[in-house]
VOBA-1610 file (N, C-alpha, C; in pm, whole numbers, padded with zeros to 5 digits, always signed):
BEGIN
Unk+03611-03954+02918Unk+03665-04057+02828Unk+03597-04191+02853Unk+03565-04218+02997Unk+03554-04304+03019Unk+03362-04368+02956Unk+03323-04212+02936Unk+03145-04234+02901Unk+03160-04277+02745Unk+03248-04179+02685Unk+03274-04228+02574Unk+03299-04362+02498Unk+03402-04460+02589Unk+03397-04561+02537Unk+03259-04645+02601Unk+03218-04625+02704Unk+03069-04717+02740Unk+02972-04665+02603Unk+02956-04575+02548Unk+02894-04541+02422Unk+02931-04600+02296Unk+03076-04585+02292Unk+03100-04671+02178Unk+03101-04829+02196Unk+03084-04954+02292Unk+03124-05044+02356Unk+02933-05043+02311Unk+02857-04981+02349Unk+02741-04998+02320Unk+02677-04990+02221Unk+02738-04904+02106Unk+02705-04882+01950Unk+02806-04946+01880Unk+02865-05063+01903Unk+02994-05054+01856Unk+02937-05132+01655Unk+02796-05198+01664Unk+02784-05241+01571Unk+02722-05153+01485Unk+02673-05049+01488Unk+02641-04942+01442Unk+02734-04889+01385Unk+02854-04848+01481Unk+02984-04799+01415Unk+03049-04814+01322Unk+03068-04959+01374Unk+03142-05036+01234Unk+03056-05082+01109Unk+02939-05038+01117Unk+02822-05074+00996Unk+02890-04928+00937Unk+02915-04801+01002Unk+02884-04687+00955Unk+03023-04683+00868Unk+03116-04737+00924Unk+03250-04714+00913Unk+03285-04830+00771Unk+03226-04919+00785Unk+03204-05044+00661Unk+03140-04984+00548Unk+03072-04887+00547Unk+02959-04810+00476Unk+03063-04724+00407Unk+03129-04636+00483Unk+03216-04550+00449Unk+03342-04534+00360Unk+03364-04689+00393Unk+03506-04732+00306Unk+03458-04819+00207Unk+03332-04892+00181Unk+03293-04902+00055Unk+03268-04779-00013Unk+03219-04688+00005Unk+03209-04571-00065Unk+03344-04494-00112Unk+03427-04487-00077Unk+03576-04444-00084Unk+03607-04544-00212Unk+03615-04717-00167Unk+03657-04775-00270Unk+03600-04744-00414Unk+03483-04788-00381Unk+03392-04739-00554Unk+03480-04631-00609Unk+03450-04518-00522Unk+03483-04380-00601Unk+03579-04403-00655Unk+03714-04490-00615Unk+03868-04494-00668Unk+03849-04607-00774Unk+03750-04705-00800Unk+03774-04837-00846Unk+03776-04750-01027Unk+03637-04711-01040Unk+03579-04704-01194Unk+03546-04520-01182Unk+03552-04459-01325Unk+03525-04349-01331Unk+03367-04339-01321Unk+03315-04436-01343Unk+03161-04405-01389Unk+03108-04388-01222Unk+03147-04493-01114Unk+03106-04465-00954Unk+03153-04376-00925Unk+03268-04319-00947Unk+03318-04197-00906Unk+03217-04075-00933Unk+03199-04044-01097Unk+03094-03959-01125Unk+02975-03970-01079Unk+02880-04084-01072Unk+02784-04074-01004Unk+02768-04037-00872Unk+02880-04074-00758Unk+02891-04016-00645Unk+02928-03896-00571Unk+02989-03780-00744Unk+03025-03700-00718Unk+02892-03602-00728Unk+02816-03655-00877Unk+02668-03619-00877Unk+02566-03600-00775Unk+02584-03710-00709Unk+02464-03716-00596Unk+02509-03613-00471Unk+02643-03635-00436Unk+02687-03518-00341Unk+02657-03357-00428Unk+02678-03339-00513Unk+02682-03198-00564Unk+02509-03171-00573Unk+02381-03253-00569Unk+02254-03262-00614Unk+02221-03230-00446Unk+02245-03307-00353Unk+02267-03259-00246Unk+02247-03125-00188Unk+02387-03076-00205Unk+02508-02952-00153Unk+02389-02844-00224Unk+02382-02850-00375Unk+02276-02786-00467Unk+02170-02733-00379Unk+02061-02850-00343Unk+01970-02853-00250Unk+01942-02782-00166Unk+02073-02784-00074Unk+02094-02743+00062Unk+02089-02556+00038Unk+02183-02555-00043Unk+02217-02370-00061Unk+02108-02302-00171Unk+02005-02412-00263Unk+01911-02297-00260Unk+01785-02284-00189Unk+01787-02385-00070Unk+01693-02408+00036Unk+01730-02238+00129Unk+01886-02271+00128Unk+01915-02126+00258Unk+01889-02057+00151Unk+01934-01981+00043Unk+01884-01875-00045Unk+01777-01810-00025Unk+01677-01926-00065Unk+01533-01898-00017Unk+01490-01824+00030Unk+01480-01931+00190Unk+01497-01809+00333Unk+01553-01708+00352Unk+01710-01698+00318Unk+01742-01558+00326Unk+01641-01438+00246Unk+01618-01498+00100Unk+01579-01417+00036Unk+01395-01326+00067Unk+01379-01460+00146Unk+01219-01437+00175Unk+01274-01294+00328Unk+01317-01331+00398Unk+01363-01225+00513Unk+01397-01092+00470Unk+01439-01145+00336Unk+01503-00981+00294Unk+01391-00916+00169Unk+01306-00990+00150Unk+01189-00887+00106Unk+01139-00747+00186Unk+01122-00743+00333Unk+01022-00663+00398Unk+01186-00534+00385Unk+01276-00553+00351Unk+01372-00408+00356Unk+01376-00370+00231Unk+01329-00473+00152Unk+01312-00436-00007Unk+01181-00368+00000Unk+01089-00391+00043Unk+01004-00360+00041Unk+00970-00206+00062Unk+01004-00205+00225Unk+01056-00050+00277Unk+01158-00010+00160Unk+01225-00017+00118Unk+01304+00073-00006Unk+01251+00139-00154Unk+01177+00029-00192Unk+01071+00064-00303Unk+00959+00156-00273Unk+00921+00153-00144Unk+00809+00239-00118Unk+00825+00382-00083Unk+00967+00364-00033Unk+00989+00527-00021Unk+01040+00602-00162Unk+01104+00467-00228Unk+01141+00515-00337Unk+00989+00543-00429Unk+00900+00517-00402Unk+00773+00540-00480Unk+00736+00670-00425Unk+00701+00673-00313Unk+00701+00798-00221Unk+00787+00946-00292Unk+00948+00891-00297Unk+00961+00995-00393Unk+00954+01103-00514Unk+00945+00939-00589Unk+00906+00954-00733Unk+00729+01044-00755Unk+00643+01048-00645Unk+00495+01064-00656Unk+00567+01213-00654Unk+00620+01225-00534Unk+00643+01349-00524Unk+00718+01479-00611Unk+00716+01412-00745Unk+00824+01449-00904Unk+00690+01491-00986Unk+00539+01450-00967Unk+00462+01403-01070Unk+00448+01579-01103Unk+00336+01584-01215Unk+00321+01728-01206Unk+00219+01791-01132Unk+00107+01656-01073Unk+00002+01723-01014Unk+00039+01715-00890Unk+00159+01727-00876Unk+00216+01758-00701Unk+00223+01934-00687Unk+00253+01972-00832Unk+00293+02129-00844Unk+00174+02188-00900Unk+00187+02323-00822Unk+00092+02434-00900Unk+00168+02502-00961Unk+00046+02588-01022Unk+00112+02654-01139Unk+00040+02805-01057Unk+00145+02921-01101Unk+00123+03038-01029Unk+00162+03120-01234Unk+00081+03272-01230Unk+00111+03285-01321Unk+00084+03482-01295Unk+00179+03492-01310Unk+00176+03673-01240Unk+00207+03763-01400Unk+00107+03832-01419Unk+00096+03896-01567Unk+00141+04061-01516Unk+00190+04108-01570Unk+00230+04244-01601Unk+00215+04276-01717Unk+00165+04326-01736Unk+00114+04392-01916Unk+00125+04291-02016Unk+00209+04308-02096Unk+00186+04166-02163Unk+00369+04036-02135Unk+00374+04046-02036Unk+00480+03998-01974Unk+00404+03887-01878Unk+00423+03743-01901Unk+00417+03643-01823Unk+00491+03581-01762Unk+00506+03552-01634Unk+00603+03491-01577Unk+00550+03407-01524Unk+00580+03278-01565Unk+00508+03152-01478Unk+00576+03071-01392Unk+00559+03032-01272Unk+00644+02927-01152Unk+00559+02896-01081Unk+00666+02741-01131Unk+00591+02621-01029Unk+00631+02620-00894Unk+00551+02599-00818Unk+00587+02547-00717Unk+00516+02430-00637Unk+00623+02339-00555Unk+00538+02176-00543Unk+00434+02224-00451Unk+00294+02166-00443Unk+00184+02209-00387Unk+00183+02044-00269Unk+00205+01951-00327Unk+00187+01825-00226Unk+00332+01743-00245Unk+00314+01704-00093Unk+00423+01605-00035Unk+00368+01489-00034Unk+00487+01360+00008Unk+00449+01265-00009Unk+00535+01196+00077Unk+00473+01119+00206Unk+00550+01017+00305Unk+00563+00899+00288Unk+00628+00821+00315Unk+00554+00708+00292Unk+00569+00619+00434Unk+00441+00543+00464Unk+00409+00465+00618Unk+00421+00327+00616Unk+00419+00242+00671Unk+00351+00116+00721Unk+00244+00090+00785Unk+00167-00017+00732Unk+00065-00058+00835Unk+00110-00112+00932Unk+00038-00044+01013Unk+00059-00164+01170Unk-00062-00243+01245Unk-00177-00138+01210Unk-00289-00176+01235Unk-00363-00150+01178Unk-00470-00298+01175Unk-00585-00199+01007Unk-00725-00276+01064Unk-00837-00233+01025Unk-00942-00306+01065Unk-01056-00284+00927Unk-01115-00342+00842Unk-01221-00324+00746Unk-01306-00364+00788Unk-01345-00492+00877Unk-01457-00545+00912Unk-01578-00467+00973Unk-01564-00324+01057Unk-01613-00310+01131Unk-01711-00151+01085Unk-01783-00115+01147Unk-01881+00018+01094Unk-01820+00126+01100Unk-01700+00114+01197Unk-01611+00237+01194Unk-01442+00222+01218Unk-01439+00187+01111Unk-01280+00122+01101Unk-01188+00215+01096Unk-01029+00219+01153Unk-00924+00308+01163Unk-00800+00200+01119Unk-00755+00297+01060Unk-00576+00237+01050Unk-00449+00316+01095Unk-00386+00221+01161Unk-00273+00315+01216Unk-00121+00296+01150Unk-00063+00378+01141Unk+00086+00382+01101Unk+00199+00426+01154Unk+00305+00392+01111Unk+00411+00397+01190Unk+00480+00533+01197Unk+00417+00622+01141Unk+00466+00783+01090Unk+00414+00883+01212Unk+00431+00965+01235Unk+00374+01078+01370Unk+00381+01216+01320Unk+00374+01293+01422Unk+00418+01454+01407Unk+00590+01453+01400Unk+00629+01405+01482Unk+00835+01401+01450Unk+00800+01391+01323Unk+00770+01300+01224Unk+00774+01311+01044Unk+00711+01395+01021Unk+00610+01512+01059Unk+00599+01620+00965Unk+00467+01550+00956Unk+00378+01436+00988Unk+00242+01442+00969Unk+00145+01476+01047Unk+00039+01523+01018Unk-00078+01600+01038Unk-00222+01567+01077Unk-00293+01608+01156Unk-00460+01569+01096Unk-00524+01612+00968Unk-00550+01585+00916Unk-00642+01610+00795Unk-00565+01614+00671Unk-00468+01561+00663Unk-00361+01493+00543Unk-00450+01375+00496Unk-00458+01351+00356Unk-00486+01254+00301Unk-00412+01148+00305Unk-00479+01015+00247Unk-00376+00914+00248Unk-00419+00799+00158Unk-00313+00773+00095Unk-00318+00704-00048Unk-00270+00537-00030Unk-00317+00442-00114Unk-00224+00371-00152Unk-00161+00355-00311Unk-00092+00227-00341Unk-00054+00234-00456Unk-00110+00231-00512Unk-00255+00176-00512Unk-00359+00179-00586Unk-00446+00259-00590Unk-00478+00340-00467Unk-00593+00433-00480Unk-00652+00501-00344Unk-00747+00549-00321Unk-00752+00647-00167Unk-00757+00560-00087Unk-00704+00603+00030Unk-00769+00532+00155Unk-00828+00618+00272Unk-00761+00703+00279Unk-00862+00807+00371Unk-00785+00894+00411Unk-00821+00988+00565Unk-00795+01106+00607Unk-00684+01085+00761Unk-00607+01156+00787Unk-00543+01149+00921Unk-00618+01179+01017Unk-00643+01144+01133Unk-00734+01202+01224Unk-00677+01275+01349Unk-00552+01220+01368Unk-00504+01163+01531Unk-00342+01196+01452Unk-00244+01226+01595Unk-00080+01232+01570Unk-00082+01175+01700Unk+00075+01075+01713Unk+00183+01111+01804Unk+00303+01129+01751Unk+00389+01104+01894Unk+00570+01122+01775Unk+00597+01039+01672Unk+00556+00904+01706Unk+00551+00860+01587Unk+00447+00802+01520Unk+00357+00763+01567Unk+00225+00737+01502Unk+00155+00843+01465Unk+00041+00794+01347Unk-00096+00863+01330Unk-00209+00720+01327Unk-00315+00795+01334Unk-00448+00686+01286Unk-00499+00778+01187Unk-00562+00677+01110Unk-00621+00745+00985Unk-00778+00644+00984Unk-00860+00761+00974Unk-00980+00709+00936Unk-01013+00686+00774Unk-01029+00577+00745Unk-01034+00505+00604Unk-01167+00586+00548Unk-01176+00531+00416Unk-01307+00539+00340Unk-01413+00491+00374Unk-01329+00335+00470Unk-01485+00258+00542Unk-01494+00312+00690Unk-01514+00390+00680Unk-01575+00457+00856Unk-01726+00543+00772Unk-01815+00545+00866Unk-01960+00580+00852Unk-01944+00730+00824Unk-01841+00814+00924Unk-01851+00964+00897Unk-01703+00985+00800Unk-01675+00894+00721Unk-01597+00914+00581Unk-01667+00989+00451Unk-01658+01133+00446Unk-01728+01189+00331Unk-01578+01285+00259Unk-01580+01254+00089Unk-01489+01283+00036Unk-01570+01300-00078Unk-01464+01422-00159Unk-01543+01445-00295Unk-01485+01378-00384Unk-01552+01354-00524Unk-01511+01223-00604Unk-01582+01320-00770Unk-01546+01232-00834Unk-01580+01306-00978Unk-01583+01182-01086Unk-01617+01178-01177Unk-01656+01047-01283Unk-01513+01068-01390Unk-01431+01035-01391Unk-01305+01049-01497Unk-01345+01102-01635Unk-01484+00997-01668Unk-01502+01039-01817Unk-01581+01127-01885Unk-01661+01180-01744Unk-01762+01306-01737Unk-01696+01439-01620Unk-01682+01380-01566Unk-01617+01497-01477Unk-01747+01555-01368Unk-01810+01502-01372Unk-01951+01490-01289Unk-01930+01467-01140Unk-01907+01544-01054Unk-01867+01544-00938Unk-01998+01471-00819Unk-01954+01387-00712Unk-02054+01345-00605Unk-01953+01313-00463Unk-02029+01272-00394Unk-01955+01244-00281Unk-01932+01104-00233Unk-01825+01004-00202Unk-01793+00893-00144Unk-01828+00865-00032Unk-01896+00811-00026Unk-01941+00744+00129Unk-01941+00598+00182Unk-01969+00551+00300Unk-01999+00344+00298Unk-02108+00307+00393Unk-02178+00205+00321Unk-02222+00172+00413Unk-02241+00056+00527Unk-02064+00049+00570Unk-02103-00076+00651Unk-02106-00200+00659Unk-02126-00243+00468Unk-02114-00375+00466Unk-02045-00464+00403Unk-01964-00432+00357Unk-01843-00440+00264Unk-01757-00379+00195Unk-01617-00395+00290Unk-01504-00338+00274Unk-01449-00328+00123Unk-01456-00423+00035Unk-01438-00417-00100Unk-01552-00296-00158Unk-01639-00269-00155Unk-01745-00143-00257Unk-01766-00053-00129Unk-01788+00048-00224Unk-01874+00192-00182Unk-01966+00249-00250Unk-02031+00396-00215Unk-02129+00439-00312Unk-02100+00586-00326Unk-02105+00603-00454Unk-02110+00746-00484Unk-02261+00869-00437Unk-02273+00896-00416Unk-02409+00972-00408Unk-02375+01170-00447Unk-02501+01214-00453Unk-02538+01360-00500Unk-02507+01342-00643Unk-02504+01281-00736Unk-02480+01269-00845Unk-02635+01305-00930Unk-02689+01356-00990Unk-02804+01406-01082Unk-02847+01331-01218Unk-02940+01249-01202Unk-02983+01165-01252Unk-02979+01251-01435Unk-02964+01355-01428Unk-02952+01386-01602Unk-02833+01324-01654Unk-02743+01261-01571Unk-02630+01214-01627Unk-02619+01062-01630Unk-02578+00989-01754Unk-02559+00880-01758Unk-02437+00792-01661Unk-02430+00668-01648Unk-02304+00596-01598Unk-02331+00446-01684Unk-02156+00417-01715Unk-02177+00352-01792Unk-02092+00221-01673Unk-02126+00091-01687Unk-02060+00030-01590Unk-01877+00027-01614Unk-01801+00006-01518Unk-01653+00013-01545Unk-01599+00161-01518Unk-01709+00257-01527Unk-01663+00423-01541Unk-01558+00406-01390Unk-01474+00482-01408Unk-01385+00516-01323Unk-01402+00649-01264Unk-01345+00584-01140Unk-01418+00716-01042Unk-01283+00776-00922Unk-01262+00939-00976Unk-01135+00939-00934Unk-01191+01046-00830Unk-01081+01131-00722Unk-01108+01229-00644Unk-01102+01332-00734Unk-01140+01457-00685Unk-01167+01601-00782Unk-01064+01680-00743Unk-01014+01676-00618Unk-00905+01762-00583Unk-01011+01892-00568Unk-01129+01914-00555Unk-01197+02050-00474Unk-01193+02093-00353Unk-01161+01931-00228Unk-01086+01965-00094Unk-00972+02030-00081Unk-00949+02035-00006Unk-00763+02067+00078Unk-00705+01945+00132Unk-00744+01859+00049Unk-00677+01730+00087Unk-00620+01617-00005Unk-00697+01593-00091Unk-00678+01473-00236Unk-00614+01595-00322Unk-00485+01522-00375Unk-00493+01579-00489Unk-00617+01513-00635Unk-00598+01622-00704Unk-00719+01523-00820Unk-00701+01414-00919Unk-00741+01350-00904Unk-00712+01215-01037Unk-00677+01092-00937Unk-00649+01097-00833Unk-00629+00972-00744Unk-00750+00859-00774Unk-00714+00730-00773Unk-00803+00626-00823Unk-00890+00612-00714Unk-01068+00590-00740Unk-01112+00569-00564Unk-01159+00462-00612Unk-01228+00409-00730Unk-01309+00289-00778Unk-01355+00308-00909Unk-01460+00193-00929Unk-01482+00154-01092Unk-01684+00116-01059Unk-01713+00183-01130Unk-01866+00174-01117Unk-01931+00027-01176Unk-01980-00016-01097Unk-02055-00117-01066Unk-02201-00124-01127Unk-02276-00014-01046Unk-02376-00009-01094Unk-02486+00120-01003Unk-02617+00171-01093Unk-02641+00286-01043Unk-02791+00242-01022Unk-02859+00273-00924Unk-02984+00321-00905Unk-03038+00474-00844Unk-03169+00462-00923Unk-03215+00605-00884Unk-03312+00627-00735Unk-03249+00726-00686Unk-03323+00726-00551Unk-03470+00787-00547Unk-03601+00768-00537Unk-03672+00809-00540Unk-03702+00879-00497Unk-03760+00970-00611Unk-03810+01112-00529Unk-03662+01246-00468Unk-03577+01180-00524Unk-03424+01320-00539Unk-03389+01347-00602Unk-03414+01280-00739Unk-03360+01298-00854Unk-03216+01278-00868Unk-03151+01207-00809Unk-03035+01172-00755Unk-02979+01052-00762Unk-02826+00981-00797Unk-02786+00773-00845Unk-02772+00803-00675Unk-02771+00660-00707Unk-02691+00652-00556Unk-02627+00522-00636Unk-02463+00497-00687Unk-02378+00468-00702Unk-02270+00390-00659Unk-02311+00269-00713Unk-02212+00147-00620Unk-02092+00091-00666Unk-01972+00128-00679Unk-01839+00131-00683Unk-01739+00011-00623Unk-01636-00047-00719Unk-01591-00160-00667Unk-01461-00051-00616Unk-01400-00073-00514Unk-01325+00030-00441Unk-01175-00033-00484Unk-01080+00104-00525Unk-00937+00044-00605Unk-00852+00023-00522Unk-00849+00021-00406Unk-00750-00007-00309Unk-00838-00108-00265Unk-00771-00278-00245Unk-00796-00378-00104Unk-00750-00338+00027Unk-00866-00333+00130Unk-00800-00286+00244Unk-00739-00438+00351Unk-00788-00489+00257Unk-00761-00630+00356Unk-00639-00681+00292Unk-00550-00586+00232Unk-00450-00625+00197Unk-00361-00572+00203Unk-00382-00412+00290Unk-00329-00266+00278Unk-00208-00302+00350Unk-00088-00238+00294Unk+00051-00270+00409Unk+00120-00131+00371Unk+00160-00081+00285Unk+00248+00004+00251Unk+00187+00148+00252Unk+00151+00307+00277Unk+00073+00367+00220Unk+00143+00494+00240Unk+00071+00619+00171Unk+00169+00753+00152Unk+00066+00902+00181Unk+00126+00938+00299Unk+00086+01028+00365Unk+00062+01169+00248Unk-00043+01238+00199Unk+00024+01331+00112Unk-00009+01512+00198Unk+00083+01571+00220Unk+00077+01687+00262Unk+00033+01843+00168Unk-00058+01890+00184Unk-00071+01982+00071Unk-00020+02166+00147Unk+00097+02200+00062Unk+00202+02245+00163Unk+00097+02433+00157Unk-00020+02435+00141Unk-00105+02555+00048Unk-00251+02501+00174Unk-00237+02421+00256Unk-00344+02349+00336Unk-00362+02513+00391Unk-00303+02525+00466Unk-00375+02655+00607Unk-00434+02735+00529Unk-00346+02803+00405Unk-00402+02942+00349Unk-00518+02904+00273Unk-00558+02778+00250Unk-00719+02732+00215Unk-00809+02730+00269Unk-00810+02689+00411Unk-00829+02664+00545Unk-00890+02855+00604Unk-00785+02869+00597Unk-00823+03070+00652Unk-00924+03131+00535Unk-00877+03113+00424Unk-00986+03174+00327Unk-01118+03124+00343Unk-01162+03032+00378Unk-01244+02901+00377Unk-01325+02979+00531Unk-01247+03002+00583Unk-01281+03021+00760Unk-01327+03166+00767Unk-01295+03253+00654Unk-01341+03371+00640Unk-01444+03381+00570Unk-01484+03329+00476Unk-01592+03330+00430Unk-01709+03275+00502Unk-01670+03192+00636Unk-01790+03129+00714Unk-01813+03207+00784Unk-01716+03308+00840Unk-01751+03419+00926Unk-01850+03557+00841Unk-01854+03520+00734Unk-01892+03671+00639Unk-01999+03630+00647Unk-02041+03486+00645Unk-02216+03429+00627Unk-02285+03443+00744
//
C-alpha cells in the first residue's frame, strides 16, 4: 500500500490530467446528443478495429487445417475419377459381363522437405509404410507430376522428383498421342525436356504434354507440361523437347501419393518376360 501511494504522490499530476480527461468526456456525452453520438462512433470504430484485427489472425492460423481438409478431401474425390478404375470384360458366347474395379489409390501428404535447386533433388513427406505407402508409387500434385517414391519409413517417404538426373518417365503429346520420355537437365526447376520423340512428327508450341500411363506407375492423362519449343538433334532423327513443367516445385506443399492396386501382377509379368529373353 504503502508503494502505491509513493506512485501515486509521484504521478499525481498525470492522474488528475487523466481523471480531468475522463469526466470531461462523461460530461459531453450527457450534455448534447450530437457528442454523445460522435463518441459513441469513435468507440464502436475502435472496438470494430480491434475484432477484425483478431479475426484476421485467427483466421490466417486456421488456414493450414483448412488446408489439410481440402486436400484429403481432393485426395478422395481423385480417387471417384474413372481413370482410377479398370475395366475387366469376361465374354462367354455372346454374353458380356463387364466390372469395374478401382485400379489406383490416392493419399494425400505434406511437404516437409523439398529441394529444386540442386542436380539431384528429393522431397520428403509426412506419409510412410504405417499409411500403406510404397517405393515406386507415383506422385502427383494438384497440378501435375512430380515424381516417384524411392525410400519408406513409418511415417515418412522421400520421393525423387522429375528434377533428379536419373528421373526417366514416359510422357505422350495430348493432341497426337506421340509418346517420348521426360527427363532434366539440371538447370531449371521450372522446364524439362521431352526426348525419343521422331522428328516425322510435328509440335506445335503450347501442345500439352501428359503421362501415357504405359508404366506401373502414372496413371494416363496426368498434366507434366506445355511445349515450349523443339529442336532437332543431329544425326537421330529425334526433338529433343523443351517443356514449361505444370507443377511449381518451389511452391510444392500439398501432394497425393497414387497406389496402383494391379502394381505386382505387372511387375511379375514384366519379370517373366526378362527371364524368357
Amino acid at each position: 500500500m504503502y508503494k502505491l501511494f509513493q506512485i501515486l504522490k509521484k504521478y499525481d499530476y498525470v492522474v488528475v490530467f487523466v481523471l480531468l480527461v475522463a469526466v470531461s468526456f462523461v460530461l459531453m456525452s450527457r450534455t448534447t446528443y450530437y457528442q454523445s453520438s460522435r463518441l459513441l462512433s469513435a468507440a464502436s470504430s475502435v472496438a470494430g478495429g480491434w475484432y477484425k484485427g483478431v479475426n484476421s489472425v485467427g483466421g490466417y492460423f486456421g488456414l493450414k487445417s483448412e488446408n489439410d481438409r481440402l486436400a484429403a478431401e481432393n485426395a478422395r474425390l481423385r480417387a471417384q475419377l474413372a481413370e482410377s478404375y479398370i475395366s475387366f470384360t469376361d465374354s462367354v458366347f455372346t454374353v458380356n459381363d463387364t466390372v469395374y474395379q478401382q485400379r489406383y489409390t490416392y493419399t494425400e501428404a505434406q511437404v516437409i522437405k523439398n529441394s529444386w535447386s540442386q542436380q539431384n533433388n528429393y522431397i520428403m513427406v509426412n506419409k510412410g509404410h504405417d499409411h500403406g505407402i510404397k517405393p515406386d508409387m507415383a506422385v502427383i500434385s494438384p497440378d501435375g507430376i512430380v515424381g516417384v517414391v524411392v525410400s519408406t519409413s513409418a511415417n515418412f517417404a522421400t520421393i525423387m522428383p522429375v528434377l533428379h538426373s536419373k528421373s526417366l518417365n514416359s510422357v505422350k503429346v495430348l493432341r497426337t498421342g506421340i509418346s517420348g520420355h521426360l527427363v532434366w537437365d539440371g538447370l531449371d526447376y521450372r522446364y524439362a525436356q521431352v526426348t525419343d520423340v521422331p522428328t516425322t512428327h510435328q509440335f506445335n508450341p503450347g501442345d500439352t504434354i501428359i503421362t501415357s500411363g504405359l508404366a506401373a506407375d502414372f496413371p494416363e492423362g496426368i498434366p507434366v507440361g506445355y511445349v515450349e519449343s523443339a529442336e532437332t538433334l543431329k544425326g537421330s532423327g529425334f526433338f529433343k523437347v523443351r517443356i514449361r513443367l505444370a507443377t511449381d516445385f518451389n511452391k510444392l506443399d500439398h501432394v497425393y501419393i497414387i497406389g496402383n492396386r494391379f502394381s505386382d501382377e505387372q511387375q511379375q509379368l514384366m519379370a517373366q518376360i526378362s527371364d524368357n529373353q
